[in-house]
Structure formats: structure tokens, C-alpha cells
C-alpha positions as CSV (number, residue, x, y, z in Angstrom):
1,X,165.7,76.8,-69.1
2,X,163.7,77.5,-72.3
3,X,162.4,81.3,-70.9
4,X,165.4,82.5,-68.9
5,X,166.3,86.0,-69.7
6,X,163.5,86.2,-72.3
7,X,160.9,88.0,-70.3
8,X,163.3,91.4,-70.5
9,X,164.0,90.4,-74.0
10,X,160.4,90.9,-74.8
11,X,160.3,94.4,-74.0
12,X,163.8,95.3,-75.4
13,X,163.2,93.9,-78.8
14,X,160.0,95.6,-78.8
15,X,161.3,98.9,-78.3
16,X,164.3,98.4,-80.9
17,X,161.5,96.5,-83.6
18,X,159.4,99.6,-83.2
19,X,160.9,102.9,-82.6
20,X,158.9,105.4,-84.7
21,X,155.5,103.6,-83.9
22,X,153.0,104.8,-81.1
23,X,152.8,102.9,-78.3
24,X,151.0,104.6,-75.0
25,X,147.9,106.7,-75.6
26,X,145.9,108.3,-72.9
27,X,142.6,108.6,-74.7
28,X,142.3,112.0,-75.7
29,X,145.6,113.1,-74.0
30,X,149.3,112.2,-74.6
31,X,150.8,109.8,-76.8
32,X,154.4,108.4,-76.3
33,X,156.1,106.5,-79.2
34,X,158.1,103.5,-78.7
35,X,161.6,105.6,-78.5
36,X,159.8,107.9,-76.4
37,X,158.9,105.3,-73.8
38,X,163.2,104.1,-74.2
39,X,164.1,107.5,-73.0
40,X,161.7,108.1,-70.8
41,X,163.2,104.6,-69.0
42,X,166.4,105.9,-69.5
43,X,166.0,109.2,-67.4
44,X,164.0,106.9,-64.6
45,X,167.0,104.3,-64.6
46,X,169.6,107.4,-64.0
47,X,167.5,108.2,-61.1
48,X,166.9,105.3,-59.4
49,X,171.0,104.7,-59.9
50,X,172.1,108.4,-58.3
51,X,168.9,107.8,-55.1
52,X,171.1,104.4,-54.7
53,X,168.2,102.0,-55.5
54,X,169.0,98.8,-55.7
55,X,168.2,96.1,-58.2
56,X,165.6,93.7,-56.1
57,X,164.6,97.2,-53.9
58,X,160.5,97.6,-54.2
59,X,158.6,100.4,-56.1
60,X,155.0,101.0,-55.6
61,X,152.9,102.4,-58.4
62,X,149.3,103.3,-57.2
63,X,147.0,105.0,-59.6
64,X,144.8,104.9,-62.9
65,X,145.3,103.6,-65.9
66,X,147.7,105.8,-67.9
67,X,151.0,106.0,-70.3
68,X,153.0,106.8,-67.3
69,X,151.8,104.0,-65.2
70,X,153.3,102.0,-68.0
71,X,156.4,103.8,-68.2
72,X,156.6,103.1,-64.3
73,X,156.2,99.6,-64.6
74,X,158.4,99.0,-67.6
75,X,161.4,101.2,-65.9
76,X,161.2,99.3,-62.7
77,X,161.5,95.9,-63.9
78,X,164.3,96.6,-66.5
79,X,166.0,98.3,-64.2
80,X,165.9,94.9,-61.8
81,X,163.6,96.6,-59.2
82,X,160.4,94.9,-58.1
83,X,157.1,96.4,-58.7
84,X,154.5,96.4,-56.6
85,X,151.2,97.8,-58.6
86,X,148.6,99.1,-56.3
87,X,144.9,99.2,-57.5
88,X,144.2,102.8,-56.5
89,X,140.4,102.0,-55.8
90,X,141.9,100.8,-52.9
91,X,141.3,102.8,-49.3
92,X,143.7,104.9,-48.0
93,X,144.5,102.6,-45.4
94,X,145.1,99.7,-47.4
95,X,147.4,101.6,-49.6
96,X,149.2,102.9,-46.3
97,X,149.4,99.4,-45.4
98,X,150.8,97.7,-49.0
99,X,153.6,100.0,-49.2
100,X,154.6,99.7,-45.5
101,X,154.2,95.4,-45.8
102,X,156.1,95.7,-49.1
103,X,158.7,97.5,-47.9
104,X,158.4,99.8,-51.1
105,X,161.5,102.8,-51.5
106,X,159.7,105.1,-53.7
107,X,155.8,105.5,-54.2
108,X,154.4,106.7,-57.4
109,X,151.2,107.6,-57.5
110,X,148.6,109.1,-59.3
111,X,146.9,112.9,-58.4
112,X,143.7,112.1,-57.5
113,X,145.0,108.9,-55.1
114,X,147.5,111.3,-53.6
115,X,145.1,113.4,-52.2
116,X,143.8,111.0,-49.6
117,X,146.9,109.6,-48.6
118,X,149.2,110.7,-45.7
119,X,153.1,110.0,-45.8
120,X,153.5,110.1,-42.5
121,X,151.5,106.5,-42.0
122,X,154.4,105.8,-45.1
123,X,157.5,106.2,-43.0
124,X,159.5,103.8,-44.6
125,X,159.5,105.7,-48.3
126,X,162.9,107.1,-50.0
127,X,160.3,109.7,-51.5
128,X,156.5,110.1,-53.2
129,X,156.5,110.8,-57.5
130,X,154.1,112.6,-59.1
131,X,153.0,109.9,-62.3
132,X,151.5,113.1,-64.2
133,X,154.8,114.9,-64.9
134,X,157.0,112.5,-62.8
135,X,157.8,115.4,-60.3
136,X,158.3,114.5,-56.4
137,X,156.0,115.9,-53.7
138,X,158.0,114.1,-50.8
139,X,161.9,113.5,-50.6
140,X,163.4,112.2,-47.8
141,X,166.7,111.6,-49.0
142,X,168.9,114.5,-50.4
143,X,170.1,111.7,-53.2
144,X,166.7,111.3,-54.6
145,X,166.5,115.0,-55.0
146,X,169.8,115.5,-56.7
147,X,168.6,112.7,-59.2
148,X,165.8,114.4,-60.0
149,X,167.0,118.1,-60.4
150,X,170.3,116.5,-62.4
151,X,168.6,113.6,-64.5
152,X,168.5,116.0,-67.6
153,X,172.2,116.9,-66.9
154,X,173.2,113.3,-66.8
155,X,171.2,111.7,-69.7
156,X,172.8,114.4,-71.4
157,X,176.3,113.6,-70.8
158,X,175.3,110.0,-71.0
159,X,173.7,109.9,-74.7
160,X,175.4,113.1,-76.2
161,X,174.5,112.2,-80.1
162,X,170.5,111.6,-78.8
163,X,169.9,107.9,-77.6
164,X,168.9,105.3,-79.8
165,X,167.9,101.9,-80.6
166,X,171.6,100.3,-79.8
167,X,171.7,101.9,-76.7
168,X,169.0,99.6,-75.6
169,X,170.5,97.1,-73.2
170,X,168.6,96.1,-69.8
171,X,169.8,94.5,-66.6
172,X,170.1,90.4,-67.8
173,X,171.8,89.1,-64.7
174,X,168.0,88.0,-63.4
175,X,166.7,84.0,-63.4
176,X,163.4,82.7,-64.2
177,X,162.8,82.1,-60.3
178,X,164.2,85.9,-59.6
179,X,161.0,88.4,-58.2
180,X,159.7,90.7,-60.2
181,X,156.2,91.9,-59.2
182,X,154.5,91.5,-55.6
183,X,150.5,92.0,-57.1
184,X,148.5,92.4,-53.9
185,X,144.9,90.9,-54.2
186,X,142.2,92.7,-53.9
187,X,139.7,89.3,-52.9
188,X,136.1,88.7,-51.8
189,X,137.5,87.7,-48.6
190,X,138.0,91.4,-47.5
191,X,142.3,91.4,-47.1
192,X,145.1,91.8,-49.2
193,X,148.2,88.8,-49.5
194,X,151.0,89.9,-51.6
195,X,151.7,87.7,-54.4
196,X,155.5,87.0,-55.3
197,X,155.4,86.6,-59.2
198,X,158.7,86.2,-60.9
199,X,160.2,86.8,-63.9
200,X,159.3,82.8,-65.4
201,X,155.6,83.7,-64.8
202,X,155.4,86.8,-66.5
203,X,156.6,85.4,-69.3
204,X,155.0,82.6,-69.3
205,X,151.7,84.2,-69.7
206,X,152.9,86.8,-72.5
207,X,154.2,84.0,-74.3
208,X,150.8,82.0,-74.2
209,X,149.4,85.6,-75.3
210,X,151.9,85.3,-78.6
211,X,150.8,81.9,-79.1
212,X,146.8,82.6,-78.9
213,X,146.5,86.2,-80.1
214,X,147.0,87.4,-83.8
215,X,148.3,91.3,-82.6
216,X,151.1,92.4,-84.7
217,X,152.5,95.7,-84.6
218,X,150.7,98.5,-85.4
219,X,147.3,97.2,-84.0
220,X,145.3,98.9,-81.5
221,X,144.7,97.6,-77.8
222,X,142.3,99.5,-75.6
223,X,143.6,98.8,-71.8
224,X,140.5,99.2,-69.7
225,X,141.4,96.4,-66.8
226,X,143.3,97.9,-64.0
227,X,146.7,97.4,-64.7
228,X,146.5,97.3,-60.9
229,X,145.2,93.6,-61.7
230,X,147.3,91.0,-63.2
231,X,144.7,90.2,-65.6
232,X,145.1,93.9,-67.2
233,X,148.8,93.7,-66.4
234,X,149.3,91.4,-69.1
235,X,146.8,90.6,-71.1
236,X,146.3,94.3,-72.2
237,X,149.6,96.2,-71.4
238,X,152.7,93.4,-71.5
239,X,151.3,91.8,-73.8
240,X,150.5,93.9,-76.6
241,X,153.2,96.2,-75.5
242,X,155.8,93.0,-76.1
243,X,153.7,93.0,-79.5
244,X,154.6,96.4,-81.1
245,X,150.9,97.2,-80.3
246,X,149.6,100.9,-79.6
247,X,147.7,101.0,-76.5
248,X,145.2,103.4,-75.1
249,X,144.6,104.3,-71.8
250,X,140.8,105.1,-71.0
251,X,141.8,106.8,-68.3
252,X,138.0,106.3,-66.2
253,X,135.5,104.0,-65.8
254,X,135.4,102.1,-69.1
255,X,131.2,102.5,-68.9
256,X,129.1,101.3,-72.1
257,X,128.9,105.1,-73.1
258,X,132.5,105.8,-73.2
259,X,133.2,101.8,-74.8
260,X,131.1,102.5,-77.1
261,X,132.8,105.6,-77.9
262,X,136.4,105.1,-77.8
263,X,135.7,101.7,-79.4
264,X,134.5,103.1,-82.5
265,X,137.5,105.6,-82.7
266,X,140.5,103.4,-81.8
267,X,138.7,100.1,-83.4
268,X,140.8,97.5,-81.1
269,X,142.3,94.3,-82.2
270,X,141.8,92.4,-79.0
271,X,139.6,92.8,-76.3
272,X,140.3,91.8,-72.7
273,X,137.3,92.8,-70.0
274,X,135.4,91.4,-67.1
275,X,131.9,89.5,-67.7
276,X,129.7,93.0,-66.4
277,X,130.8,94.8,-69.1
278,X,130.2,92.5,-71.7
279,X,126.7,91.6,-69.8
280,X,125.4,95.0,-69.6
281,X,126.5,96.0,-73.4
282,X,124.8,93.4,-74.8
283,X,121.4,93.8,-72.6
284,X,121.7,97.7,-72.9
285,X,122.7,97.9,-76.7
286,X,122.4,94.6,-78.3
287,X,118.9,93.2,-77.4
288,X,116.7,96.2,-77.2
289,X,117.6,96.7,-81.0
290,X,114.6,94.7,-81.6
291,X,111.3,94.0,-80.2
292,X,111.8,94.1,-76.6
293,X,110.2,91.0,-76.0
294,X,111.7,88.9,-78.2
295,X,114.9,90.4,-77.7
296,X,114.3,88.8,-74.0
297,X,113.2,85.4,-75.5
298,X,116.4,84.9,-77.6
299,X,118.1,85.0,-74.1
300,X,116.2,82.0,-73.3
301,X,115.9,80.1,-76.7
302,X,118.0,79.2,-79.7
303,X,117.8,81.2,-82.6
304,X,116.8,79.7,-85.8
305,X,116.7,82.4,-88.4
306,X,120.0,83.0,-89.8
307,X,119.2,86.7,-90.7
308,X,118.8,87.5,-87.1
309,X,121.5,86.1,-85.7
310,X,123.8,87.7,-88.8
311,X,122.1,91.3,-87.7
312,X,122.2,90.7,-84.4
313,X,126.7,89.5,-84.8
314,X,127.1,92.7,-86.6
315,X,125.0,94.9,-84.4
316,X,127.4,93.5,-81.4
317,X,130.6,93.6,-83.0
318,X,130.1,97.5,-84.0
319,X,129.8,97.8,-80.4
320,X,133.1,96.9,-79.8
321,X,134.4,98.3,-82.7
322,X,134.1,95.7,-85.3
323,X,137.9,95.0,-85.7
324,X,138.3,92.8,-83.2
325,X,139.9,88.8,-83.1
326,X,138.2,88.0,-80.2
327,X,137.3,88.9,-76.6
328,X,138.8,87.5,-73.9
329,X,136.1,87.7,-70.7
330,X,138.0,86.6,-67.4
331,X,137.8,87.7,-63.9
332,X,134.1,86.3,-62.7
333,X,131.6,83.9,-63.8
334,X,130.1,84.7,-67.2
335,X,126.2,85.0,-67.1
336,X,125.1,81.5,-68.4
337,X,122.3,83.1,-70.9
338,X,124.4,85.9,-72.4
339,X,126.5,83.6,-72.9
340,X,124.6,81.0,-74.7
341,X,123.0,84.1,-76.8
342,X,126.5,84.6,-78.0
343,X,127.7,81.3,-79.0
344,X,124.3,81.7,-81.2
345,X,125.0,84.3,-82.8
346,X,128.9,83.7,-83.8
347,X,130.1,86.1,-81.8
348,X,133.8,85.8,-81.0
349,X,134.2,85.3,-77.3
350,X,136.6,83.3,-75.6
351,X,136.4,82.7,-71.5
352,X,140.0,82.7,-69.5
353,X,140.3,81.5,-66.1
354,X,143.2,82.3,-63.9
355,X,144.4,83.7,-60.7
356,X,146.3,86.3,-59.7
357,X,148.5,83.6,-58.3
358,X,149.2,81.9,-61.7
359,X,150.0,85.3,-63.2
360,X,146.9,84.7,-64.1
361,X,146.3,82.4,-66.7
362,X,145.3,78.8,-65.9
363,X,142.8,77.8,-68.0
364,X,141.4,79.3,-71.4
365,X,141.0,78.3,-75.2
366,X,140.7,80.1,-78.9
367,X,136.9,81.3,-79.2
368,X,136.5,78.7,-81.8
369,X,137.3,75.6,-80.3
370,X,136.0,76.9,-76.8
371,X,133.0,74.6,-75.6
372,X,129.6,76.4,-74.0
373,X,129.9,77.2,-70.7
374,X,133.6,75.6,-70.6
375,X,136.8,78.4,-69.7
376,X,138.6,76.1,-71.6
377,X,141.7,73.7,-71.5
378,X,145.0,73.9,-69.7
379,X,147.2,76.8,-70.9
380,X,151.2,76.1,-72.4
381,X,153.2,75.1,-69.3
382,X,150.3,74.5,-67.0
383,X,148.7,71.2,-66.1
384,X,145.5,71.1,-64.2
385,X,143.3,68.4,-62.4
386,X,140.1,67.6,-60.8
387,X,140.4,66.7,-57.2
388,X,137.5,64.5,-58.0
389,X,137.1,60.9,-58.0
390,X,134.9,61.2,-61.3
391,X,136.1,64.2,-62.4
392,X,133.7,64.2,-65.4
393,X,130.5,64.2,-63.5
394,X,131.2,65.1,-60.0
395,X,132.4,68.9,-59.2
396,X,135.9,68.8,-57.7
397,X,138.5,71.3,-56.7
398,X,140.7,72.8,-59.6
399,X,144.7,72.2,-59.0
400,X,147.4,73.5,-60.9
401,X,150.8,73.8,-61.6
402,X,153.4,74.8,-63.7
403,X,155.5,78.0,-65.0
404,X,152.8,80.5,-64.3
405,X,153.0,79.7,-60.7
406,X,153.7,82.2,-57.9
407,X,156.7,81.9,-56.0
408,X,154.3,82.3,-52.9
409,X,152.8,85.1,-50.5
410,X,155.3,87.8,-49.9
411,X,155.8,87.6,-45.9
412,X,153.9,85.0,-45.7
413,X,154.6,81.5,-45.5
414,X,151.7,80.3,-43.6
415,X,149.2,81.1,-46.3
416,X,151.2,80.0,-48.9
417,X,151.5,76.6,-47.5
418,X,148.0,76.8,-47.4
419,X,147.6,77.2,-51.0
420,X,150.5,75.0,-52.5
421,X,151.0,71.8,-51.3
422,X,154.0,69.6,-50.4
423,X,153.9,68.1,-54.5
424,X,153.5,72.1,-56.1
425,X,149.9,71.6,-57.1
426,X,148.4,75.0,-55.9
427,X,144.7,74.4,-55.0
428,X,142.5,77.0,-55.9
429,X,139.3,77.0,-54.2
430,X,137.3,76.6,-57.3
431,X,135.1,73.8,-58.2
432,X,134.8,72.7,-61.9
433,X,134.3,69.7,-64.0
434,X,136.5,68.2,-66.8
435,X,135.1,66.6,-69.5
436,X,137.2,63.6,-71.7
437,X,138.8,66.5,-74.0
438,X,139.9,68.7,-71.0
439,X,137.5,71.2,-71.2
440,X,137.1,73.1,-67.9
441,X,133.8,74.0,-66.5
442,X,133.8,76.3,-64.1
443,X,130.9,75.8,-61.2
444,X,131.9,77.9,-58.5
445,X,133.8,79.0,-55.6
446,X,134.0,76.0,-52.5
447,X,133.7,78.6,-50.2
448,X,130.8,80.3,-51.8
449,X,129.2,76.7,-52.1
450,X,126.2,76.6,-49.5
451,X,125.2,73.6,-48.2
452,X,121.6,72.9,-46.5
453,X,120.7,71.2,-43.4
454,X,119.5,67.9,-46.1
455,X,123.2,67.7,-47.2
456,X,122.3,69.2,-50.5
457,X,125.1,71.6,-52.5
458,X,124.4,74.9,-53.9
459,X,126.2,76.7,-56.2
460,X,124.7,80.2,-55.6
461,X,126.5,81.5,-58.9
462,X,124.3,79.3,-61.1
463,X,121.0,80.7,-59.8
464,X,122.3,84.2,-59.5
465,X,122.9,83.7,-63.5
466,X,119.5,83.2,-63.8
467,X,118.0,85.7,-61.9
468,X,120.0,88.6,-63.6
469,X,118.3,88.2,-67.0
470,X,115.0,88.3,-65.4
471,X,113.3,92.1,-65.5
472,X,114.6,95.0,-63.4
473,X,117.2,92.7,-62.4
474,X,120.8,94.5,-62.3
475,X,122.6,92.3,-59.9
476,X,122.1,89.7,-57.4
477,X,123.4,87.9,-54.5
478,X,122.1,84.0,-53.1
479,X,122.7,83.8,-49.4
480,X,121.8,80.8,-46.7
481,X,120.1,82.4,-43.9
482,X,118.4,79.7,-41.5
483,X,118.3,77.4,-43.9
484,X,116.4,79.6,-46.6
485,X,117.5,80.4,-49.5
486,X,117.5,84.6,-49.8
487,X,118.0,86.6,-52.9
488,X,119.3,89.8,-52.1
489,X,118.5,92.0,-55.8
490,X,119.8,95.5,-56.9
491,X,117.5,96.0,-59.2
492,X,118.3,98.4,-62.4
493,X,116.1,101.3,-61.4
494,X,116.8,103.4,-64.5
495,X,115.3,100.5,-66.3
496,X,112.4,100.4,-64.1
497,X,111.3,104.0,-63.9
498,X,111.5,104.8,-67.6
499,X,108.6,102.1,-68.0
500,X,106.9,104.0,-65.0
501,X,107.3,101.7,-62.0
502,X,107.1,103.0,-58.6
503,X,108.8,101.6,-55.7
504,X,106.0,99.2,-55.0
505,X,105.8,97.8,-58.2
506,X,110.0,97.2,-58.3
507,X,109.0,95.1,-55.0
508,X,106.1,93.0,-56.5
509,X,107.9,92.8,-60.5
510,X,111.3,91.3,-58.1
511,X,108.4,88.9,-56.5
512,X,107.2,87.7,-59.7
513,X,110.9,87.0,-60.6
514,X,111.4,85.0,-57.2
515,X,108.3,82.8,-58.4
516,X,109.4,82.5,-62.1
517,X,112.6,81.6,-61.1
518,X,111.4,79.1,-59.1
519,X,110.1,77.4,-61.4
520,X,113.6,76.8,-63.1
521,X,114.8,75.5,-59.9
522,X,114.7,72.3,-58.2
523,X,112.7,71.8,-54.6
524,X,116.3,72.0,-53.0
525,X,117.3,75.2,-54.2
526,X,113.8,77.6,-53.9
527,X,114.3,81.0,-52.9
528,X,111.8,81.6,-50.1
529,X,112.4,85.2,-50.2
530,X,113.9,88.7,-51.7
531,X,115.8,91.6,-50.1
532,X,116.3,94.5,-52.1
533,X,119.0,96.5,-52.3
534,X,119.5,100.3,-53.0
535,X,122.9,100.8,-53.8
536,X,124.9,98.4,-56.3
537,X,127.6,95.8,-54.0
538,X,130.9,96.9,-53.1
539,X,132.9,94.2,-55.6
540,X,136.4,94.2,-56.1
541,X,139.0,95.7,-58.8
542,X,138.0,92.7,-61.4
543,X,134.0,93.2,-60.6
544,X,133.5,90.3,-58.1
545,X,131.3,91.2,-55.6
546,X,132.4,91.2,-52.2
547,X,130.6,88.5,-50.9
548,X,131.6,88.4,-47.5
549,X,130.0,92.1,-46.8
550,X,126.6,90.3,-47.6
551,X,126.6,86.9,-45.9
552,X,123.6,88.4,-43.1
553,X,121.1,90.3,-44.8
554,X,119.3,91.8,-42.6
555,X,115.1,91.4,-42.5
């Protein structure tokens, strides 16, 4: 088989290729070059070898984004070990829960998450590891102690002339199909199924990241996606790790301030982020560069003088850096007017769609091939149809399979026989058209389609698209309620008291949107009424919102 053994090969040739290059930053804290990341893997393998961990035993790393996250990850899977990366947004209980359902030996985790946790609700753990200085807090086997106190001792005696790029060897006795990570999901549907990726998948998807992405070593790779989240996992960290890259670690909330910020210091190569970042960069930064009003009209028209879409390219691109190949947006639906704006302008976006069941990528094509409003065609080593009987015109469910797939829920063979049918295709609960050159276009989730009492279909992402570029408008949310279609709005406040609204005048400026918007909409699909909300939606690692917290909105 073409990719056996060449997932671990990946990271060892990486190491060896690039020894006296940087390669984990935490923004303004630590950097690790690639030999210091080698040793740093050997003193975690001599450890988990004196606790007694076995290759195929689970390791749980919970916490943010950082240089030793990475380190955790890449010791754990070269060791053999499967890793099972916990978002540590997460609640407490949910943690508790993950590392008790994977059955996870050791637990490292970040400060901050530590605080809220409780080992005795973790009574299956070896021990608990410290990821700031990799220093235990709970050992409940005297082994695990001993490795830590003698590590130094050993790697010592081990590598007595310093250790070096031909001491590089990792475990190779593992196959394509063998279990590597178990990523838990973090879905709209409010629980957590652990998915069994193996070693095939992984890389799978890095290679299709070789094959797509122009990083060499040496370039820069800001990792702002949880690496928590497959998506982050490899598009930012494995991949451009595999690549000689140098990654940083933002280390927080990757908001427009600090993007813009660390963007302009580290100047990335390639960007991976989620649809609200890109969204509220180019509404906050982009468009208010000009006139106000026009800058809302271009959302809604094309452009057809040359000089402003060139300014308006560059303004955008500085924003992000303006050394960048491309952005890859993946995790949600992309708003349908930023989007359009965008493709005016020449701006180098790409859409990739994926699950965390396909490792993730399913769908996804180069920025300039990539068709408005499309995510795409098929991926290397993935095919995909439209369970549709005209596929071209009539919205069907998306199917895949291929080497990215899953091996299936850990623990869990109900669901995953759910999922994957008898003939491998794993159905994925989103809807989507294919046009004749096997573009893939995206309309929304099946079980987020509502259907009215007349028969008729509504995708509720569509209008939600619309009603976020409309003023005041931060977020929204279409729900069915007796029939009716509701629009539940967070409105961007900040944006509505520096023009001097007052809370009355939020409620009547969201009624004029319900009106306008209705106008864009056919008789089916009016929305007969708003709700406002105070507080943004809970949404999930990847920035979905959780729609099943909002499904009865109240009054």
C-alpha cells in the first residue's frame, strides 16, 4: 500500500531535513528548533518506556494551543501511543468523561484547564503532566515517578556524545489501518463520539496538504485552529510541521486585534481559519476603509472599477499579512456576500469541506480554479456523490469514501453503522449539489433543513447569510416555531452604540432588516418575526453555533 509507514516518515525526515531551523513558537514566548523538538521526544519516549506504556496505550492532551502541545502530540504517536486531543473549551465534565471513555493512561494538560478539573472523577489515569514545564501534579504509579525524576539520567547514558540527526529512528512496526488518534467531536448536537482515525488517514490528508500547498521550509504558519480540532491538527500543525515550516502558537483567542497584530510580525505563508474570522476582518477592517455606505453596497453589487478592487485586494491582504498563498476557510458555511466581495476583488481564498470523520478533508480546490459559492471537488483518495436522482439541480446528501475515512466511533458500533454503510460510503448529513465538473456546493445540514407544513424546504443557513450583512447584525439564527419562520439576532452592539442607538432603536433598525430581508425572500421563506439576543450563541470549537440550544426561542 502506497502510504504504509509514510505517515511517521513524514515527521522523521522533517526533523533530520531541518535540525538548526525553528520550528514551535509561542507567540511572544518560547521557541523550540527542530532538534529541540527530537530531544524533547526523546526524553518523553524514555518515560513513557520506564511508566511501562505501551505502544497502542491512550494519552490525553487537553489544553491551548502551544509548542508543547505539539511536542505531546508528536511524542505520542511516534512512540506508537494513541492520542486523544481534547479541546480544553470543553467543560469539566466532558473532559472527566473523554479521558475515562478513552481509557487514556496519562493526562496532559494545560494550567488553566487543570484548575477546574478533579482527578478523582479520573480514576483510571497512570498520572496528570503539567504541559508548561512537563512536570507531574498526580502519580499514581511509583514507575511514572522514577521516569520522571531519572529521564535526564537515562537520556544521558542513552545519547552520551549529545543526540543527533542519526539517532532519529521511530516505532515502524504500525499499518495504514493501525489507530492513531481518537478526536472527540465537539458537534451541534450537544455530545461527544470518539473518532478512530488511523495512521492511513493522517496521512492521507498531509499528503493532499503537500500536493495543494506551496510551504517549503523556512516559511511561517500561524496555528490559530484548535489543535484540539482535526482541522487545526493538520492543516496548521502536521502539515506544516511535515513541511520544515516554523509555526506559531497564538496562544489566545486569535481576535481581529491580535490577527492583525501577529500577522504583520510573523507574515504567514498559509492561512487555515474558520468563516467568522475571516467575516468579521473584512466587515471590521476591510469595508469601512471607505465610505461606509458604499463599502456596504459593494457587498451587494459587483465592482466595476479596477482601482478599487486593486485597493481594496491590498488593503485585505495586509490584514493578514500580505505573504500569504492562500486561505483555506473550512469548518462552517461561508457568508454568501463576503464571499462574492472576495472573489471580486482577487482575493486568494479557497473553501475546504471536511469532517472530523474524514480526518477532515473531503472536499476542497486551489483558490484559482475554485467556483463561487462551490467548496470544491473531491480531494486525492476520496470519491464523493450526490445521493440525488439529479444531482446537478436537486440538493442531495453528500457520501464519501476513501483513505481519509475513519476507522469508526471508538466504543461505538451503533453509531458508526449509522454513519457508514454496508458498501463504505459514509453519509454525512450534508446537502449539496454537483455540478458536470464536480464542483461541490454546499447547501446545508439535513438536519438543520426545516420543512413547513406546505411541504416546502428551508435551508436556514442561506437566509442567515443574508441577514448578517444587514446593519447591527452580528449573528443570527432561523428557527421553525408554529410554522413561522423566527429570526433570533445578536446584534453587534459596539457597532450600534458608537452611532448612538439606544436599545429601542437596535429593536426597530433589526425590524427594518426583517422587512428588507424579506424582500430578498420568496413568500415561503418570510420571517414573521425577530428575537433578540443579548449574549453571542454558545458554538462549538470550529465556530458552529450550537443549534440545538436554540431550536425554542422563547416569546
Amino acid at each position: 500500500m502506497e502510504q504504509e509507514q509514510l505517515f511517521i516518515d513524514y515527521i522523521e525526515q522533517s526533523i533530520i531535513q531541518n535540525w538548526d531551523r525553528n520550528a514551535l513558537t509561542d507567540y511572544q514566548g518560547i521557541t523550540l528548533q527542530y532538534k529541540d523538538v527530537a530531544r524533547k521526544i526523546a526524553k518523553f519516549h524514555i518515560v513513557l518506556e520506564s511508566a511501562g506504556i505501551q505502544p497502542g496505550d491512550k494519552i490525553a492532551v487537553c489544553g491551548r494551543n502551544s509548542a508543547h502541545w505539539a511536542v505531546c502530540f508528536l511524542a505520542t504517536v511516534t512512540y506508537g501511543a494513541v492520542i486523544v486531543p481534547i479541546l480544553h473549551e470543553f467543560k469539566a465534565d466532558n473532559i472527566h468523561n473523554i479521558v475515562n471513555h478513552s481509557e487514556a493512561k496519562l493526562l496532559f494538560v494545560g494550567d488553566r484547564a487543570w484548575e477546574n478539573l478533579n482527578e478523582e472523577a479520573m480514576p483510571l489515569l497512570m498520572g496528570v503532566v503539567l504541559l508548561t514545564d512537563f512536570t507531574p501534579v498526580v502519580c499514581r504509579d511509583e514507575r511514572l515517578m522514577e521516569a520522571f525524576e531519572h529521564r535526564n539520567a537515562i537520556y544521558g547514558t542513552r545519547y552520551p556524545k549529545n543526540f543527533r540527526p542519526e539517532h532519529i529512528c521511530y516505532r515502524k512496526e504500525q499499518s495504514p489501518e493501525e489507530l492513531a488518534v481518537i478526536n472527540y467531536t465537539s458537534g451541534t448536537t450537544g455530545y461527544s463520539k470518539g473518532v478512530m482515525l488511523p495512521y492511513r488517514s493522517l496521512w492521507s490528508n498531509i499528503a493532499y496538504c503537500h500536493e495543494m500547498l506551496p510551504v517549503r521550509p523556512g516559511d511561517h504558519i500561524v496555528s490559530m485552529l484548535p489543535l484540539g480540532h482535526v482541522f487545526g491538527m493538520v492543516y496548521d500543525f502536521l502539515y506544516g510541521f511535515s513541511a520544515g515550516a516554523h509555526l506559531y502558537f497564538l496562544t489566545r483567542m486569535p481576535s481581529p486585534k491580535i490577527i492583525a497584530q501577529s500577522f504583520s510580525e510573523i507574515k504567514p505563508r498559509v492561512i487555515s481559519c474558520v468563516p467568522l474570522i475571516v467575516e468579521k476582518i473584512i466587515k471590521k477592517n476591510i469595508l469601512p476603509l471607505i465610505d461606509n455606505k458604499i463599502g456596504k453596497l459593494l457587498l451587494r453589487m459587483p465592482i466595476v472599477n479596477d482601482k478599487i478592487k486593486a485597493d481594496m485586494r491590498k488593503k485585505a491582504m495586509d490584514v493578514f499579512g500580505g505573504n500569504f498563498d492562500e486561505i483555506i476557510i473550512g469548518g462552517a458555511p461561508f457568508n454568501a456576500d463576503v464571499e462574492r466581495f472576495l472573489k471580486q476583488i482577487g482575493f486568494p481564498y479557497t473553501i475546504a469541506y471536511g469532517m472530523t470523520e474524514c480526518g477532515p478533508i473531503i472536499c476542497s480546490s486551489r483558490w484559482e480554479t475554485l467556483k463561487l459559492a462551490s467548496c470544491g471537488k473531491a480531494t486525492t483518495r476520496m470519491e464523493v456523490k450526490i445521493d440525488s436522482p439529479d444531482p446537478q439541480h436537486v440538493a442531495g446528501e453528500i457520501i464519501c469514501r476513501g483513505s481519509n475515512l475513519m476507522l469508526g466511533y471508538y466504543k461505538n458500533a451503533e453509531a458508526t453503522s449509522q454513519i457508514i454503510d454496508v458498501n463504505g460510503w459514509l453519509h454525512t448529513g450534508d446537502l449539496a449539489t454537483m455540478d458536470a465538473d464536480g464542483y461541490v456546493t454546499v447547501r446545508g445540514r439535513s438536519k438543520n433543513m426545516l420543512l413547513t407544513s406546505s411541504g416546502q424546504n428551508i435551508y436556514p443557513e442561506e437566509i442567515e447569510s443574508k441577514l448578517n450583512n444587514m446593519p447591527y447584525v452580528s449573528e443570527s439564527l432561523i428557527v421553525l416555531q408554529h410554522d413561522k419562520l423566527v429570526a433570533l439576532i445578536y446584534p453587534d452592539f459596539d457597532d450600534a452604540f458608537a452611532h448612538g442607538l439606544q436599545q429601542t432603536d437596535i429593536e426597530k433598525a433589526m425590524e427594518a432588516n426583517r422587512n428588507e430581508l424579506n424582500l430578498l425572500l420568496p413568500a415561503y421563506c418570510q420571517i414573521t418575526k425577530v428575537k433578540i439576543h443579548f449574549e453571542e450563541f454558545e458554538k462549538t470549537a470550529k465556530k458552529s453555533i450550537k443549534r440545538f440550544m436554540y431550536q425554542e426561542a422563547k416569546g
